[in-house]
TIKE-274390 format. One line per 2 residues: their letters; for each residue y negated, x negated, z of N, C-alpha, C. Coordinates in steps of 0.05 Angstrom, whole numbers, always signed. Atoms other than C-alpha are relative to their C-alpha. Example, Ala and Ser with C-alpha at 12.3 -4.5 7.8 and 13.67 -1.06 7.14 Angstrom:
as> +24/-18/+0/+90/-246/+156/-24/-18/+0 ~ +24/+16/-1/+21/-273/+143/-22/+15/+14
END
This chain:
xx> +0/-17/-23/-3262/-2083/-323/+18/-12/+21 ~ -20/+8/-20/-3237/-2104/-256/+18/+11/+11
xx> -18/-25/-18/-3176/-2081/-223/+4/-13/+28 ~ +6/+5/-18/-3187/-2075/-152/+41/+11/+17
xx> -26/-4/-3/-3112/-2055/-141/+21/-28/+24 ~ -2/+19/-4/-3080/-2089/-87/+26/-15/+0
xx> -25/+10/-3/-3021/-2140/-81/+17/+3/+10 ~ -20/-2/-12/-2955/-2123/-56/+6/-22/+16
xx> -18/+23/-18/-2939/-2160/+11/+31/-12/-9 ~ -27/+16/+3/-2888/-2209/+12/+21/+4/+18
xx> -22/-8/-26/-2826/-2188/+59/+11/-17/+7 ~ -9/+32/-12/-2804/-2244/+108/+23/+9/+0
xx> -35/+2/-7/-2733/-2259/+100/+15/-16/+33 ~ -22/+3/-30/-2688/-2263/+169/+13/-12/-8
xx> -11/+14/+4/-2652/-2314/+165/+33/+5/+23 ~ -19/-9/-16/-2583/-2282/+203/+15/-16/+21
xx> -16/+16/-13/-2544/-2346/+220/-28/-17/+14 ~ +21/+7/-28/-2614/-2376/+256/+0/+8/+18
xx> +8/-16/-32/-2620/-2320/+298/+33/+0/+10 ~ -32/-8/-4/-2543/-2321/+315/-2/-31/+7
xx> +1/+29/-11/-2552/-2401/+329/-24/-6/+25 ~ +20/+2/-22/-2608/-2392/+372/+4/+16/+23
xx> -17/-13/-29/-2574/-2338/+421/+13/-19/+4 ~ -17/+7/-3/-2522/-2381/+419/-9/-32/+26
xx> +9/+19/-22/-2564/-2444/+449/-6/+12/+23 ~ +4/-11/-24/-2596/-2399/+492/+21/+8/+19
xx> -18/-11/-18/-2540/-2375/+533/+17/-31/+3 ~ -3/+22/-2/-2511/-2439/+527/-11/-8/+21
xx> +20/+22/-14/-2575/-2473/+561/+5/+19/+24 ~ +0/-18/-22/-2567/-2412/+613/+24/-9/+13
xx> -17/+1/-9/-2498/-2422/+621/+3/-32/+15 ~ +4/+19/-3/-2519/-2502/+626/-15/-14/+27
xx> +19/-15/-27/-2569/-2480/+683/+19/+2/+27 ~ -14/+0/-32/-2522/-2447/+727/+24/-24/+11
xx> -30/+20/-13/-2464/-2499/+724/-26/-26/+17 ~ +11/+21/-11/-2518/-2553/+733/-5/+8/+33
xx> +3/-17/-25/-2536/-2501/+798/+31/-14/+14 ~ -25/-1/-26/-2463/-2502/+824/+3/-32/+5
xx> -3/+27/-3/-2458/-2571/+813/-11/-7/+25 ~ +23/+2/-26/-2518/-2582/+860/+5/+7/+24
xx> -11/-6/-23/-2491/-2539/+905/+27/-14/+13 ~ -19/+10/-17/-2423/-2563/+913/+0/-34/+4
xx> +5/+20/-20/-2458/-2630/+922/-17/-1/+24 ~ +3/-14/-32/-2493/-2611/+978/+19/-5/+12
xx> -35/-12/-14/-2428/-2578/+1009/+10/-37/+5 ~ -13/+19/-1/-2402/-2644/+992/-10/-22/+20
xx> +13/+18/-9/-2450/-2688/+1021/-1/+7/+38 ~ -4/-11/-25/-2455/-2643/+1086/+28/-13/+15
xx> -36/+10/-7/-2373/-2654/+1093/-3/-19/+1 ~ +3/+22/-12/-2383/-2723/+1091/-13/-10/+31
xx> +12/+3/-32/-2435/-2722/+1141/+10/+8/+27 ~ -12/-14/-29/-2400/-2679/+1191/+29/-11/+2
xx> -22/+8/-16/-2338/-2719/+1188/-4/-23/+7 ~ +17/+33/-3/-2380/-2783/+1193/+2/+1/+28
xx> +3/-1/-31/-2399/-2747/+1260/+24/+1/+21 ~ -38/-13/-8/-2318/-2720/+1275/-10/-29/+11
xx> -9/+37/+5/-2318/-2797/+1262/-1/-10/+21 ~ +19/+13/-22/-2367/-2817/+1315/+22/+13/+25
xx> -7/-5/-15/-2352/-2769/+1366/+31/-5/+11 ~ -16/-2/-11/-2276/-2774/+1356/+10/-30/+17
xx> +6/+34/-13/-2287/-2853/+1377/-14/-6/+27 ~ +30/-6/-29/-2342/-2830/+1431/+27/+12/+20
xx> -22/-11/-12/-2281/-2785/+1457/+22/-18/+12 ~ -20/+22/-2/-2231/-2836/+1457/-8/-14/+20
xx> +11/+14/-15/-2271/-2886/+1491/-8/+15/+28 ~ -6/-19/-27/-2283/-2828/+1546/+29/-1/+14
xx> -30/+4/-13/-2211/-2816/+1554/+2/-24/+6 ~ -12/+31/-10/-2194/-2892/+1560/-17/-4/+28
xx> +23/-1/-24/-2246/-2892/+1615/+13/+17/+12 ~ -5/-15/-21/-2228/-2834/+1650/+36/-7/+7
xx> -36/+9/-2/-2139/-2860/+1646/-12/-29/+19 ~ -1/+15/-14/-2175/-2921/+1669/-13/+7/+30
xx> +9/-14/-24/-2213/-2886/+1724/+31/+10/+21 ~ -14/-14/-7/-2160/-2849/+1737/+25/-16/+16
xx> -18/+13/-7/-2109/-2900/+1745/-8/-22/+27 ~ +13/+13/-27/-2157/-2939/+1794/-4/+18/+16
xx> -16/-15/-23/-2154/-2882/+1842/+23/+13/+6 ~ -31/+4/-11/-2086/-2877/+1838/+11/-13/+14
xx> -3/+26/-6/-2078/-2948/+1852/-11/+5/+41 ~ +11/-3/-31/-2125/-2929/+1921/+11/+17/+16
xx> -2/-26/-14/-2102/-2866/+1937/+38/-11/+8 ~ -27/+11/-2/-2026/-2901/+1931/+2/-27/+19
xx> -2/+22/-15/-2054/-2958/+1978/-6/+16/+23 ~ +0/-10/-17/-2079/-2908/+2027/+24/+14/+14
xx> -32/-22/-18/-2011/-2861/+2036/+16/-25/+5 ~ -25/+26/-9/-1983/-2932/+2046/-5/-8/+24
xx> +9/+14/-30/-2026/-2957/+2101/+7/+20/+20 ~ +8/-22/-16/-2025/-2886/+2136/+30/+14/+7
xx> -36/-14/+7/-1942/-2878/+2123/+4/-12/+31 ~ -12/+13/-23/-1911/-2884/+2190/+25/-15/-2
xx> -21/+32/-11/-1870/-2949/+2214/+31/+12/-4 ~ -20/-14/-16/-1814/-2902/+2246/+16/+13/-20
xx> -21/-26/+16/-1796/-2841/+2196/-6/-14/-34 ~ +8/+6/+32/-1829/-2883/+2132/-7/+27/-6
xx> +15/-18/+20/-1856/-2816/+2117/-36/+1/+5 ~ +22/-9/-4/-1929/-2790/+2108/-9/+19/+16
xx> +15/-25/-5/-1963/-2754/+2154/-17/+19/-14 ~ +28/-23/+8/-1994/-2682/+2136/-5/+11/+17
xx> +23/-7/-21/-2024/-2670/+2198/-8/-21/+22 ~ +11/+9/-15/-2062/-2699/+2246/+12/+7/+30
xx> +8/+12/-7/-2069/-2716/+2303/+23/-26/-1 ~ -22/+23/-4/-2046/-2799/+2293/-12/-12/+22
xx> +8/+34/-24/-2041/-2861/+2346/+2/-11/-18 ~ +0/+32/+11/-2056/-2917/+2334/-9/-20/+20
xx> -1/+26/-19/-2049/-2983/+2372/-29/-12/-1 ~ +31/+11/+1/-2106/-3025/+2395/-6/-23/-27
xx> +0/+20/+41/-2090/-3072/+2330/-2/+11/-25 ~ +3/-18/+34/-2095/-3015/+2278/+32/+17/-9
xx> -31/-8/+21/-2016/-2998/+2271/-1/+31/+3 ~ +2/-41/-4/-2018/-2914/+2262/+43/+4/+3
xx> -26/-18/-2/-1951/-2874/+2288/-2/+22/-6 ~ +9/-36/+11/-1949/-2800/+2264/+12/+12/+36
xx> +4/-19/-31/-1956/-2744/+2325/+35/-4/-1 ~ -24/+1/-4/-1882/-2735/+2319/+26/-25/+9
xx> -6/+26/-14/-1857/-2805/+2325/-5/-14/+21 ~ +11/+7/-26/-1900/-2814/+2377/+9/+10/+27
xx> -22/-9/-23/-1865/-2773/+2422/+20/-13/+3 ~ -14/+12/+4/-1809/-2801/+2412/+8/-25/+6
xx> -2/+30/-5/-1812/-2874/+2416/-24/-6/+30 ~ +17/+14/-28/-1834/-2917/+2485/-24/-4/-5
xx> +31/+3/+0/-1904/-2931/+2499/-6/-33/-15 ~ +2/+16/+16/-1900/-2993/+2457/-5/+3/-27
xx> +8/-6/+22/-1926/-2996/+2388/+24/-19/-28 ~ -35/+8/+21/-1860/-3001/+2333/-7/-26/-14
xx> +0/+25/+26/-1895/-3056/+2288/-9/-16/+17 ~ +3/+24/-7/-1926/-3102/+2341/+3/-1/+23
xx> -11/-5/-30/-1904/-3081/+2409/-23/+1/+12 ~ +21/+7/-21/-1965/-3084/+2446/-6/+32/+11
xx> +6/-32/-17/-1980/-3015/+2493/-11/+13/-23 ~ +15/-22/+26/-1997/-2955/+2442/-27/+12/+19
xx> +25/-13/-4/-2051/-2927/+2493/-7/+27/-15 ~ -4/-33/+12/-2075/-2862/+2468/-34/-4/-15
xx> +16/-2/+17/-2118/-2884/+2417/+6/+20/-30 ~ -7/-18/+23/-2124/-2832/+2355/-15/-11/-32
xx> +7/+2/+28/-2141/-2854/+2286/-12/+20/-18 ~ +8/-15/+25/-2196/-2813/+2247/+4/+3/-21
xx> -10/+4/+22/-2191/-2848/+2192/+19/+14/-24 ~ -42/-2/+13/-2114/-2836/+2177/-9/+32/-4
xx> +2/-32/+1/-2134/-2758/+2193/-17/+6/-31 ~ +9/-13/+29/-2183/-2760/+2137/+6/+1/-19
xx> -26/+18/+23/-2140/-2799/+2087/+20/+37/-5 ~ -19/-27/-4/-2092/-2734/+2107/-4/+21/-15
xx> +9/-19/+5/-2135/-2680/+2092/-17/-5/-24 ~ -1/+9/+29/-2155/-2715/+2025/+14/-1/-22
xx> -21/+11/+21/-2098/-2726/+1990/+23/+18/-1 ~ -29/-26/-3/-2036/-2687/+1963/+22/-7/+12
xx> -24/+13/-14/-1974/-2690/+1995/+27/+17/-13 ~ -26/-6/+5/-1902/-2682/+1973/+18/+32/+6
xx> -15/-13/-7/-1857/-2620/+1991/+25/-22/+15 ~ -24/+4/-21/-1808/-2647/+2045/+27/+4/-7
xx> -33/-10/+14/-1748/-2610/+2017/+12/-19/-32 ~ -17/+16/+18/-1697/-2645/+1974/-7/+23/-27
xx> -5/-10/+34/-1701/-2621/+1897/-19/+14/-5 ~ +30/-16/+11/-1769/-2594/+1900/-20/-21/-4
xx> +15/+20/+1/-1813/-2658/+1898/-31/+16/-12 ~ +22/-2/+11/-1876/-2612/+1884/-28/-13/+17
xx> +22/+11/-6/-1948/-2634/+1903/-18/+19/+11 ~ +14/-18/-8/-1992/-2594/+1946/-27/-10/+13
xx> +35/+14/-15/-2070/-2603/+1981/+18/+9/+26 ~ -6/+0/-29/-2067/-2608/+2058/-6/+24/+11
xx> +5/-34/-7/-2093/-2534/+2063/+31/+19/-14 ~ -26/-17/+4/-2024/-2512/+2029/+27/-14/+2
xx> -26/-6/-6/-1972/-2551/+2044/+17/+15/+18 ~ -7/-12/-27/-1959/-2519/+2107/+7/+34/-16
xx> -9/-22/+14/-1958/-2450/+2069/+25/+3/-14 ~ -32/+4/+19/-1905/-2474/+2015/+17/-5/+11
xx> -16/+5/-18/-1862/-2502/+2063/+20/+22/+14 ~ -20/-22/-10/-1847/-2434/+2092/+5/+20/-19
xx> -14/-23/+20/-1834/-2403/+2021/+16/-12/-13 ~ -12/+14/+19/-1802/-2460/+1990/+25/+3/-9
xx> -28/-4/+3/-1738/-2442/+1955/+16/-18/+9 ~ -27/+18/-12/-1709/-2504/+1973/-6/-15/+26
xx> +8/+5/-27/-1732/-2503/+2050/+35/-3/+15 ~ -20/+1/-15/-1670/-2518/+2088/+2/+20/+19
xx> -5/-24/-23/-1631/-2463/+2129/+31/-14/+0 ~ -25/-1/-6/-1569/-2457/+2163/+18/+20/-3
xx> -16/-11/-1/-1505/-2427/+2150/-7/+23/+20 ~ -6/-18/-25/-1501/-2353/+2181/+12/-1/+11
xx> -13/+7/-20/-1442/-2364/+2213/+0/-12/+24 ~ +4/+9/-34/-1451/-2390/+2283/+23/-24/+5
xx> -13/+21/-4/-1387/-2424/+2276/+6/-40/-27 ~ +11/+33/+27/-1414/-2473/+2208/-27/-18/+8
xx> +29/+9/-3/-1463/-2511/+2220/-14/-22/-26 ~ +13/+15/+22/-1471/-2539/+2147/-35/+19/-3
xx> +26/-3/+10/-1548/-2537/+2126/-9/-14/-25 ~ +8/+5/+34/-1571/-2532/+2053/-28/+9/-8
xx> +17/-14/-5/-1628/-2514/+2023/+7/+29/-9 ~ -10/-32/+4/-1640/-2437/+2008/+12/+12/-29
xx> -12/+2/+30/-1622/-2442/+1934/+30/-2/+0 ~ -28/+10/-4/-1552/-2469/+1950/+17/+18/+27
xx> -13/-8/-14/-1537/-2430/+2004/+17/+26/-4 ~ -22/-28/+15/-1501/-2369/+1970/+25/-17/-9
xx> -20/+14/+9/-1465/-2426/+1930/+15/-9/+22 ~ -16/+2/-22/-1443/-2451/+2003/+11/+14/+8
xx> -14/-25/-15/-1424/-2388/+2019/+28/+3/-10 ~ -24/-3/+12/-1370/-2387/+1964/+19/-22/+6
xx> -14/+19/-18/-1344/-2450/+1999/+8/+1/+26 ~ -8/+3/-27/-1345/-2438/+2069/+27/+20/+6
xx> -34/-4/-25/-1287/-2425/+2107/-10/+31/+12 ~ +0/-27/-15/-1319/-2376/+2149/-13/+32/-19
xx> +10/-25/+38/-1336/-2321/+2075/+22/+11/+4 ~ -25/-1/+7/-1293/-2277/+2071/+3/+8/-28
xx> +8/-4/+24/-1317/-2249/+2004/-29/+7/-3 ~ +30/-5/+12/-1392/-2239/+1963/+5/+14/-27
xx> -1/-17/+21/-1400/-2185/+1922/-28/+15/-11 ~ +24/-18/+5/-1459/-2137/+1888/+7/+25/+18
xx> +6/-28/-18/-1478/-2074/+1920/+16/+17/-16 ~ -9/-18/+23/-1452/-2037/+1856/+33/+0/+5
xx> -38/+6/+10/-1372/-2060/+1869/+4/+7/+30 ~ -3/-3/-29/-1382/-2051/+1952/+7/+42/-4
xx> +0/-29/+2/-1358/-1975/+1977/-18/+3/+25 ~ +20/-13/-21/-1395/-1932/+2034/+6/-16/+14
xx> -4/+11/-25/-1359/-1962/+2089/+24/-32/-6 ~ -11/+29/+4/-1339/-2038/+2089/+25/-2/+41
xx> -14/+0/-26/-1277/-2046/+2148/+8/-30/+1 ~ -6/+30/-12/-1277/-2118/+2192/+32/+14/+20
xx> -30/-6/-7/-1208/-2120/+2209/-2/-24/+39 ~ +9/+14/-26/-1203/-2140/+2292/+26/-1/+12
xx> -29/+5/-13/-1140/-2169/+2331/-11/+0/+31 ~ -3/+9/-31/-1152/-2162/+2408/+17/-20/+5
xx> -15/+14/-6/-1100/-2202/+2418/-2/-38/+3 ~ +10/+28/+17/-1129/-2264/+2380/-19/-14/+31
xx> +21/+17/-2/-1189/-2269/+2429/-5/+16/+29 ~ -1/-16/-23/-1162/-2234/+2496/-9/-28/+22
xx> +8/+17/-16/-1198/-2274/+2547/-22/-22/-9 ~ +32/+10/+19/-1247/-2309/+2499/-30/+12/+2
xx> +17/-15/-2/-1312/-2297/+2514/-27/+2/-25 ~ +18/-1/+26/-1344/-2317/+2438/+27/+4/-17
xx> -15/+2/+24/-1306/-2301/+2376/-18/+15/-27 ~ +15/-2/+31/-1339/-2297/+2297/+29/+27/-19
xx> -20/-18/+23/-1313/-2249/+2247/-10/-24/-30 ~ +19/+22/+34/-1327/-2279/+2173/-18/+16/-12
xx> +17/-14/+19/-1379/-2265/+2134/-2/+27/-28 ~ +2/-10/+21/-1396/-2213/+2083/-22/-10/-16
xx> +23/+4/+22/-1448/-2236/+2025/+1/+18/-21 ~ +7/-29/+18/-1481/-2183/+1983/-26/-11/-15
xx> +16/+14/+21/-1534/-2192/+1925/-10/+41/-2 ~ +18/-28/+9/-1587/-2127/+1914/-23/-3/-3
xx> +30/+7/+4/-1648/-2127/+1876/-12/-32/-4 ~ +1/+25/-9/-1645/-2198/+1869/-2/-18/+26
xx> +0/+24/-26/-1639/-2219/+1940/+24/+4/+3 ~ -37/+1/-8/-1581/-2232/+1976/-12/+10/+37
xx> +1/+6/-37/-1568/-2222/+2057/+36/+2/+8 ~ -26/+12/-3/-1497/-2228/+2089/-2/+22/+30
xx> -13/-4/-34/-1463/-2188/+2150/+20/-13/+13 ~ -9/+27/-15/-1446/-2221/+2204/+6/+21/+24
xx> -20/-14/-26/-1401/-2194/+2265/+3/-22/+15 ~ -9/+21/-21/-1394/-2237/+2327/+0/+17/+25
xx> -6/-15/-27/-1365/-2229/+2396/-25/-24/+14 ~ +17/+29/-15/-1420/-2271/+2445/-1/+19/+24
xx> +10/-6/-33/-1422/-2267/+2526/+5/+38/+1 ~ -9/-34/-2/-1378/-2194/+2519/-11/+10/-12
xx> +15/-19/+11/-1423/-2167/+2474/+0/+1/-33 ~ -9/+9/+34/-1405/-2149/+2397/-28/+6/-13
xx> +17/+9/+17/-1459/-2165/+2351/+4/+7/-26 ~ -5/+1/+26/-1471/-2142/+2281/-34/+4/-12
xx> +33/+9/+14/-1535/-2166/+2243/+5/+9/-29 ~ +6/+4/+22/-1557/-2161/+2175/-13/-21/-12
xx> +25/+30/+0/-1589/-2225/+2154/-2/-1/-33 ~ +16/+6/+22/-1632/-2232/+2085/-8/-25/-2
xx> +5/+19/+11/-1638/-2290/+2055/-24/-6/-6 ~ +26/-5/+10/-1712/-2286/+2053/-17/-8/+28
xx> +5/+9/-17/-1767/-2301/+2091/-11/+24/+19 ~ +8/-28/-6/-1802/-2250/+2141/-12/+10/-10
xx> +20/-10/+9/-1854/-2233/+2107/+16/+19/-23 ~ -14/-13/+24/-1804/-2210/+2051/+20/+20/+6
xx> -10/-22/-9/-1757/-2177/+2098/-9/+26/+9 ~ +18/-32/-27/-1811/-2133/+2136/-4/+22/-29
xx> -5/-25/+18/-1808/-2093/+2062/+25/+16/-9 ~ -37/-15/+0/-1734/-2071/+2069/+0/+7/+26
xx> -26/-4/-21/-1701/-2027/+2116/+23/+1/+2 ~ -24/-10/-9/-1638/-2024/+2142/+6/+25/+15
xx> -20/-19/-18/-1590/-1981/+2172/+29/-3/+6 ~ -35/+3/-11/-1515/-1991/+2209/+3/+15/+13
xx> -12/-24/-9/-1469/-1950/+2241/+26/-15/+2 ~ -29/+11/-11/-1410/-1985/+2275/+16/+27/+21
xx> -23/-27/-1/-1356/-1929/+2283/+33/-9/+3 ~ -26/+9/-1/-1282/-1924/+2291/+12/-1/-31
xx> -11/+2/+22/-1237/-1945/+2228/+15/+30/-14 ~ -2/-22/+11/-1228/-1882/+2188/-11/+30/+7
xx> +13/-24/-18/-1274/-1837/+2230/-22/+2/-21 ~ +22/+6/+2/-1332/-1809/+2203/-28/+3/+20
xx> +13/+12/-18/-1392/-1836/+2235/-20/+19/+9 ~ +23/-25/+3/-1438/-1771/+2226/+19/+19/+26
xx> -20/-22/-8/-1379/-1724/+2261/-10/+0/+35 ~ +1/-4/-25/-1389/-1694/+2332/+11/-17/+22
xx> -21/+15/-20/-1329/-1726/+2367/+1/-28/-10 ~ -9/+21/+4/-1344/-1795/+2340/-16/-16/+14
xx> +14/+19/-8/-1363/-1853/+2373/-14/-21/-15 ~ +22/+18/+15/-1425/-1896/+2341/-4/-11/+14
xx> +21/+19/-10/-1471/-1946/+2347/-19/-10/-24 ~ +14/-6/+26/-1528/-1942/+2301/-27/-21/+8
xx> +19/+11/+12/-1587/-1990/+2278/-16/+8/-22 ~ +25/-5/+18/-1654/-1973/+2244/-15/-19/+6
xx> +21/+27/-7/-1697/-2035/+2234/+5/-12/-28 ~ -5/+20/+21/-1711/-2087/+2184/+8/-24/+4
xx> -25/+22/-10/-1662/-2140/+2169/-18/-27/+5 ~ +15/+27/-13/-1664/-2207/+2200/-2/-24/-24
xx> +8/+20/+20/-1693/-2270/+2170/+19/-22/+9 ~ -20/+19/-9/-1652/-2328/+2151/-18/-15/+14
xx> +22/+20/-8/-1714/-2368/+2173/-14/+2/+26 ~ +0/-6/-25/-1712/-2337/+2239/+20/-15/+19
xx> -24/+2/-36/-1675/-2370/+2308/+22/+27/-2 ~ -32/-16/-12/-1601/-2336/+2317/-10/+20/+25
xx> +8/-20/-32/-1631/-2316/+2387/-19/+26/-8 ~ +27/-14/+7/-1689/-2275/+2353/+10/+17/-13
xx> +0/-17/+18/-1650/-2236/+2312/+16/+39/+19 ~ -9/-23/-7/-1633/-2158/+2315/+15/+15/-4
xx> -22/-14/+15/-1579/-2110/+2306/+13/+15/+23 ~ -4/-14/-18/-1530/-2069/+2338/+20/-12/+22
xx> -15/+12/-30/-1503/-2085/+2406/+19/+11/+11 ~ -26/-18/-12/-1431/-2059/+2432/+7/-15/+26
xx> -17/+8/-12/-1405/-2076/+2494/+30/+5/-1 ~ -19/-4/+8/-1335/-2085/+2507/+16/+30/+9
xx> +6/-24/-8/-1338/-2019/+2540/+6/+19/-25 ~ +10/-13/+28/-1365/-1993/+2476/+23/+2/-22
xx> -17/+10/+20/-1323/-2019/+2435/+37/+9/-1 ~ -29/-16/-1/-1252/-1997/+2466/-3/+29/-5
xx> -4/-29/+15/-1273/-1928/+2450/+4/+6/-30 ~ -9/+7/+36/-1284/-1947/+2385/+21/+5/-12
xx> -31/+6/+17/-1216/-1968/+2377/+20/+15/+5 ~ -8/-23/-6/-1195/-1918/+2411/+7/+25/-24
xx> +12/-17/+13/-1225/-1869/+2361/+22/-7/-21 ~ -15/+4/+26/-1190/-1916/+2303/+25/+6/+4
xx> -28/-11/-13/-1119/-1900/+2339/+13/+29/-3 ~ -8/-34/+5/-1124/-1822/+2338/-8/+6/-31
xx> +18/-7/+33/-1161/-1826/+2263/+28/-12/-15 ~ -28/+21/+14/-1109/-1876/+2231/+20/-12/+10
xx> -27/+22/-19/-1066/-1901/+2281/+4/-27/-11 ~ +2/+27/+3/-1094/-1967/+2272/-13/-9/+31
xx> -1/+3/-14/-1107/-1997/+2330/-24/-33/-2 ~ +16/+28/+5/-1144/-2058/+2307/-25/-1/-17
xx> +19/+3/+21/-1199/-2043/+2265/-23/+13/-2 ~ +24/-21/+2/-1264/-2010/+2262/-19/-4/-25
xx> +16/+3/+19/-1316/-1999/+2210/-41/-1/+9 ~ +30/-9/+0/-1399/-2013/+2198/-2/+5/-27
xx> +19/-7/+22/-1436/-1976/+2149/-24/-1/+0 ~ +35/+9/-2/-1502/-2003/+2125/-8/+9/-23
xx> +22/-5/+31/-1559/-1990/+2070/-20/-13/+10 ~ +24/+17/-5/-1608/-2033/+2054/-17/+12/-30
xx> +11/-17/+26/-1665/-2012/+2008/-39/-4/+4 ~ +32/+11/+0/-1751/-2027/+1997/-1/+21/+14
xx> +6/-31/-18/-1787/-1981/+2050/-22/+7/-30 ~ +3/-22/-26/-1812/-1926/+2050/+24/+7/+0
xx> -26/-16/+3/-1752/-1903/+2016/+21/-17/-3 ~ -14/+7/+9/-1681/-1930/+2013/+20/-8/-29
xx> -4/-5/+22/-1661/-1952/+1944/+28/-2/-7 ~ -29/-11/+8/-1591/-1965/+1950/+19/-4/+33
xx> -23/-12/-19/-1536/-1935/+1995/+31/-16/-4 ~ -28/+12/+1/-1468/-1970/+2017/+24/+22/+5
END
């Protein structure tokens, strides 16, 4: 009899440490993958960086070779531009003209407008008649090229459309002593420091240490029949400027200015105010005798003749002292009170 009964399958054995060796490559080969990846990448990267400093390379040689070119450019119109302010320098002052109009001789020699006045109708470098020939040329040369500042200790460089500008702001433009009776000239930087030198100062102080009324002490006696006599100076510092009072006798008439160290343009934003009164009077009071100024102060960069302030005759003036006689029984002295201050409004009071 057959038995149709069937065989028990065979059960596949797992082999544990295969399958545990075969993750193990696999992640491996993965992990083998991405490094090979970064690799790749950071040669790339790498290869790029080469290339782009290959180019640094280039260009910074391309660069170079520009600059050297343009220093040599550069230095060859130096060389021209340093042969032109030579040819075009006048004979007379050895300086450069910056303006026009020049002579020039029938042989080529250029004089600047100002020298030309000045010297005979002969021509300084080869004598022969100057005639009234004008040199284009020289004019264009002029209005090409920079020119110097004039003033001592500024040596800056300007185009021919501004020196003329700088000139009249230049800190170190030359002015003269306020005094009438100095006639040292410095430039405007130094001239406070002159002040603490001159003879005719009598002190310089801030606005902050000054009181309401500052008193010029006056001797009739000194200057009886004199028809000029100077008081000395005051120098004052406010807001960073400076300006100085100044008292003088001229042609009978007493004088008292305010003068700013500045130019006009800088004074026409300050007003003043004075009040020349008797010595211990006050100047406001019914029974007192004044003389009062409203205006803005004068420029140092102004003419002496041009400037403004208040005017006493000697008229004027013996009442004054008059006034100081019955007030203090001083007999010699009178006072001005001033304020100076940005318009509209006054910012500080003396």
């Amino acid at each position: 009899m057959l038995d149709f009964t069937m065989a028990p399958k065979k059960r596949k054995i797992v082999n544990v440490e295969e399958v545990t060796h075969k993750e193990e490559v696999a992640t491996l080969k993965t992990a083998l993958e991405d490094k090979n990846k970064e690799i790749e990448s950071d040669r790339k990267k790498h290869e790029e960086t080469v290339a782009n400093l290959n180019l640094k390379e280039v260009e910074s040689e391309n660069d170079k070779i520009e600059i050297n070119n343009l220093k040599r450019k550069l230095s060859e119109s130096k060389h021209i531009v340093d042969e032109l302010k030579e040819r075009i320098k006048c004979p007379v002052c050895l300086e450069i003209p910056q303006t026009g109009p020049v002579s020039v001789c029938p042989n080529g020699h250029l004089v600047c407008n100002e020298c030309r006045n000045r010297v005979d109708n002969a021509c300084p470098t080869c004598r022969v008649a100057m005639g009234e020939g004008k040199s284009l040329l020289a004019v264009a040369v002029i209005e090409n090229i920079s020119h110097q500042c004039q003033f001592v200790d500024c040596g800056e460089f300007f185009s021919h459309e501004e020196i003329e500008k700088h000139a009249k702001v230049c800190c170190q433009r030359t002015v003269s002593c306020p005094h009438s009776s100095c006639n040292v000239k410095v430039g405007l930087s130094k001239l406070l420091d002159h002040c603490r030198d001159c003879s005719f100062l009598a002190y310089r102080i801030t606005l902050e240490q000054v009181s309401a009324v500052k008193t010029l002490y006056f001797t009739p006696t000194n200057v009886k029949g004199k028809k000029d006599w100077f008081f000395q100076l005051r120098a004052f510092t406010c807001e960073d400027i400076s300006f100085c009072l100044k008292v003088e006798k001229r042609d009978w008439l007493y004088n008292v200015y305010l003068v700013m160290l500045a130019t006009e343009e800088e004074c026409s934003e300050y007003k003043s105010e004075m009040t020349v009164h008797g010595y211990g009077c006050d100047a406001l009071s019914d029974d007192s005798v004044a003389f009062n100024f409203w205006g803005k102060p004068c420029s140092i960069d102004v003419d002496e003749k041009e400037w403004v302030g208040v005017k006493i005759d000697e008229k004027g003036m013996k009442q004054i002292l008059s006034k100081s006689w019955s007030k203090s029984g001083s007999r010699n002295k009178f006072s001005v009170s001033f304020s100076i201050g940005k318009i509209p409004t006054l910012l500080t009071t003396l």
